[in-house]
MDAnalysis code that builds the backbone (N, CA, C; Angstrom):
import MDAnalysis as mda
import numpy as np

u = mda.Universe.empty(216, n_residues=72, atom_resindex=np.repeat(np.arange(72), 3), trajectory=True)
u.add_TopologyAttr("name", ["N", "CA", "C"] * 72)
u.add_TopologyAttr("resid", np.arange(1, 73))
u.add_TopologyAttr("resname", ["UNK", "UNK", "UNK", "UNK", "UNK", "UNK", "UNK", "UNK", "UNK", "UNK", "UNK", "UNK", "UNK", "UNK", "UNK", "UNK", "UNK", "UNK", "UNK", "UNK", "UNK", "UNK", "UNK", "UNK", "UNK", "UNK", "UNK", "UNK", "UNK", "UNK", "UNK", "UNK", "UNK", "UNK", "UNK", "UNK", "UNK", "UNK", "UNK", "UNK", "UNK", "UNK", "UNK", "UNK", "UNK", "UNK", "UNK", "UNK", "UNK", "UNK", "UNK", "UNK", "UNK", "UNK", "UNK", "UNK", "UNK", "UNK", "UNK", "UNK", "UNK", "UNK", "UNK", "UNK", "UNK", "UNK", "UNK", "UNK", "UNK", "UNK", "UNK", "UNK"])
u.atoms.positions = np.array([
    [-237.101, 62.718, -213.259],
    [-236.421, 63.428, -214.333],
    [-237.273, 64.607, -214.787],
    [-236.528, 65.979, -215.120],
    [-237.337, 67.231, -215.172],
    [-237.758, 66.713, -216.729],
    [-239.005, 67.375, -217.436],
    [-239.281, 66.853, -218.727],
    [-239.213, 68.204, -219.719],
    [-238.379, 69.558, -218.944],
    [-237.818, 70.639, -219.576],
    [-236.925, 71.205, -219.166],
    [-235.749, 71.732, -220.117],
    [-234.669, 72.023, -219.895],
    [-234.977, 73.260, -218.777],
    [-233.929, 73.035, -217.802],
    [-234.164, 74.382, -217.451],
    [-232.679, 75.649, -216.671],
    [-232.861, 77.086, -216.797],
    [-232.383, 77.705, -216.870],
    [-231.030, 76.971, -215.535],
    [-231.562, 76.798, -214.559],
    [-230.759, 76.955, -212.931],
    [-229.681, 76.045, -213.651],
    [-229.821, 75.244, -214.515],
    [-228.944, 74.225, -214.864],
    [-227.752, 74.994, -215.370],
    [-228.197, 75.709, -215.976],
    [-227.247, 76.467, -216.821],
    [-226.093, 77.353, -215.897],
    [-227.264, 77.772, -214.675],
    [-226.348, 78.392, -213.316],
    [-225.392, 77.582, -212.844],
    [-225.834, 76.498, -212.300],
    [-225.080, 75.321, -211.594],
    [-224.016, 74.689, -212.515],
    [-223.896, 74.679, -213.897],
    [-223.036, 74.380, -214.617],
    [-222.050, 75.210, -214.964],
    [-222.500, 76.635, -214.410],
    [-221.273, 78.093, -214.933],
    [-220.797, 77.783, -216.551],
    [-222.101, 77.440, -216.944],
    [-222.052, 77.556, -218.900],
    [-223.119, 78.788, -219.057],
    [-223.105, 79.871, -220.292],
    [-223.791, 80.279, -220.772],
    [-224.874, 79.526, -222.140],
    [-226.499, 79.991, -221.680],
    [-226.584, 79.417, -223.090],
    [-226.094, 79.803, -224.312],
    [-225.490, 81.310, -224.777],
    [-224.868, 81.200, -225.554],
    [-223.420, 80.247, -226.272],
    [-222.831, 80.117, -225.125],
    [-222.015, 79.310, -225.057],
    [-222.090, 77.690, -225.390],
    [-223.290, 76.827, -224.371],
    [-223.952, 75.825, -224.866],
    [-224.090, 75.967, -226.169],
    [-225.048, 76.344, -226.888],
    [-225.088, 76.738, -228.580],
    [-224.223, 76.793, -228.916],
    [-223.097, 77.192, -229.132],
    [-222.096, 77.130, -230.012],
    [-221.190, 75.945, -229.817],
    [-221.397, 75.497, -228.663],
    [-220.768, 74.301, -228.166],
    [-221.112, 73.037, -229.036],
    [-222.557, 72.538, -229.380],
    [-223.584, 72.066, -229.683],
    [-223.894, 72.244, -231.230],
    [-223.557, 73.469, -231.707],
    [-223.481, 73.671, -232.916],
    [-225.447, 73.931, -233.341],
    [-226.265, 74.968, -232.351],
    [-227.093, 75.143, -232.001],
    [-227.354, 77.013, -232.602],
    [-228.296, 77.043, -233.093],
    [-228.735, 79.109, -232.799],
    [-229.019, 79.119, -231.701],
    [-228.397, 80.499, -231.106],
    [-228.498, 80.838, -229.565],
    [-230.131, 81.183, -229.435],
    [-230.652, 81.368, -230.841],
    [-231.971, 82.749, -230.430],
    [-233.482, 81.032, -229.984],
    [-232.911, 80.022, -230.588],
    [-233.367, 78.681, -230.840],
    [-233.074, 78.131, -228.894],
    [-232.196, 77.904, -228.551],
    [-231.972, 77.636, -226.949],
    [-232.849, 78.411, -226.473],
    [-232.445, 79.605, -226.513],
    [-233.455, 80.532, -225.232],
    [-234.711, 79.940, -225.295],
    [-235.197, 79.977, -226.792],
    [-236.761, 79.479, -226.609],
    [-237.379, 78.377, -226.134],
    [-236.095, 77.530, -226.493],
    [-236.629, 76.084, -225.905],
    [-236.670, 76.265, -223.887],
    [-235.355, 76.977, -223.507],
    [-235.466, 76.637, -222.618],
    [-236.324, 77.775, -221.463],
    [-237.094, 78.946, -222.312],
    [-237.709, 80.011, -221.730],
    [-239.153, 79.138, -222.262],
    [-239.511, 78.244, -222.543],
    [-240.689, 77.869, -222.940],
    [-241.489, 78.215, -224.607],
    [-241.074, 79.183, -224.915],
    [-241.419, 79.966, -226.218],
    [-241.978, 78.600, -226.919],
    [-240.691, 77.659, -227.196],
    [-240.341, 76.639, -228.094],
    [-240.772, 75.293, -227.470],
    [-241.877, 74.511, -227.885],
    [-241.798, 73.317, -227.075],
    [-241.064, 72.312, -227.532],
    [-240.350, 72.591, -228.379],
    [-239.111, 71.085, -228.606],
    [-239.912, 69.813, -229.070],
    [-240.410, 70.156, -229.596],
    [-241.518, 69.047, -230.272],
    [-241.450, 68.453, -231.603],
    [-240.570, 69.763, -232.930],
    [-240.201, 69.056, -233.558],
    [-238.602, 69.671, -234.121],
    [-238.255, 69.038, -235.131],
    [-237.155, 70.159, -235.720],
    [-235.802, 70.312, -234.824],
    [-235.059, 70.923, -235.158],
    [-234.078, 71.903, -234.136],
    [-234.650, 72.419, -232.870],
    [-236.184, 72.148, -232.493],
    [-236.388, 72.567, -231.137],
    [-236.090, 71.091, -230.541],
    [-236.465, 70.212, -231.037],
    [-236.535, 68.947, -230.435],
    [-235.354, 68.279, -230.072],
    [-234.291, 68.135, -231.281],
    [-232.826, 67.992, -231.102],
    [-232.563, 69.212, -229.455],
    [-232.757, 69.930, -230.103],
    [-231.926, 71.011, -228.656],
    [-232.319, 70.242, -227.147],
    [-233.884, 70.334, -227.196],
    [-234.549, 69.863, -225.717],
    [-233.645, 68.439, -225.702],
    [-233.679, 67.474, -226.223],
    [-233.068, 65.743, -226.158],
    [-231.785, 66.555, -225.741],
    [-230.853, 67.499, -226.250],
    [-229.464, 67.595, -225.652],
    [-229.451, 68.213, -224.504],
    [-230.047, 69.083, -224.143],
    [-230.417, 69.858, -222.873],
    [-230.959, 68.421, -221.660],
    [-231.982, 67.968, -221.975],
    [-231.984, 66.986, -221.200],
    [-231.106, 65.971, -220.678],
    [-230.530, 65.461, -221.725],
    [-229.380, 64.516, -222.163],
    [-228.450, 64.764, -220.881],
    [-227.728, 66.469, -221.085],
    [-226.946, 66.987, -220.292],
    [-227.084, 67.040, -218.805],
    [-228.341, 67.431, -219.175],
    [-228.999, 67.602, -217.354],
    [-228.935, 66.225, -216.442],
    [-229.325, 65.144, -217.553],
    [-229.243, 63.916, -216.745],
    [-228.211, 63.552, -216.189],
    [-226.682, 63.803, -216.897],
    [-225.620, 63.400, -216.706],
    [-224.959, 63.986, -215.765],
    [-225.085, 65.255, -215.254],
    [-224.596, 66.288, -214.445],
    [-225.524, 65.807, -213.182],
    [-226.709, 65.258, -213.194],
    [-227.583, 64.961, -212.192],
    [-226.949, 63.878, -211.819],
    [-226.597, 62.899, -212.056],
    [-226.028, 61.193, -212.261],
    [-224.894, 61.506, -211.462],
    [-223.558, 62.223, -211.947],
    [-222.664, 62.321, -211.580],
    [-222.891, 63.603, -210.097],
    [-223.610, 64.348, -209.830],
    [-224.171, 65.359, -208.440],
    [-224.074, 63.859, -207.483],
    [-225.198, 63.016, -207.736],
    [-225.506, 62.151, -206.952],
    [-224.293, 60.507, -206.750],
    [-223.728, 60.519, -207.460],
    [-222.621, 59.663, -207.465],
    [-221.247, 60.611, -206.805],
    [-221.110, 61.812, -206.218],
    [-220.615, 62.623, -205.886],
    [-221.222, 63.034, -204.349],
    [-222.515, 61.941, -203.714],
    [-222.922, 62.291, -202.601],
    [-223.718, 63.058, -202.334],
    [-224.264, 64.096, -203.172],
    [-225.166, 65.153, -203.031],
    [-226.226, 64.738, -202.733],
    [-227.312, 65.611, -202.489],
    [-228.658, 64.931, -201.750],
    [-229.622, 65.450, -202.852],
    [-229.985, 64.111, -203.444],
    [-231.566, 64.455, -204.728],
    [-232.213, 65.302, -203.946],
    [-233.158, 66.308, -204.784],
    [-234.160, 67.259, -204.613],
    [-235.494, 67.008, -204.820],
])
């Protein structure tokens, strides 16, 4: 399991992070940082964000591989 959100996810999902954020009920300027590193998600609204970013990633990973795809 990756232990930071990261951008390609956002590719492979054809979501914007702006979009995520508002989805999420998130500041867009708050995502970027978490997931450009700025922000280590450690406490606060960085931390909530990283747990949902992860959260997401896991589930999209879960369902890739229950879908046949080949882990990386």
């Amino acid at each position: 399991m990756q232990h930071t959100p990261s951008r390609q996810w956002f590719t492979d999902s054809k979501t914007t992070i702006g979009e995520w954020a508002l989805a999420h009920g998130f500041a867009k300027d708050l995502v970027y940082g978490v997931v450009s590193g700025r922000l280590k998600g450690n406490r606060g609204s960085a931390l909530a964000i990283k747990q949902k970013l992860l959260e997401a990633q896991s589930k999209s990973s879960a369902a890739n591989l229950g879908a046949g795809a080949q882990p990386e």
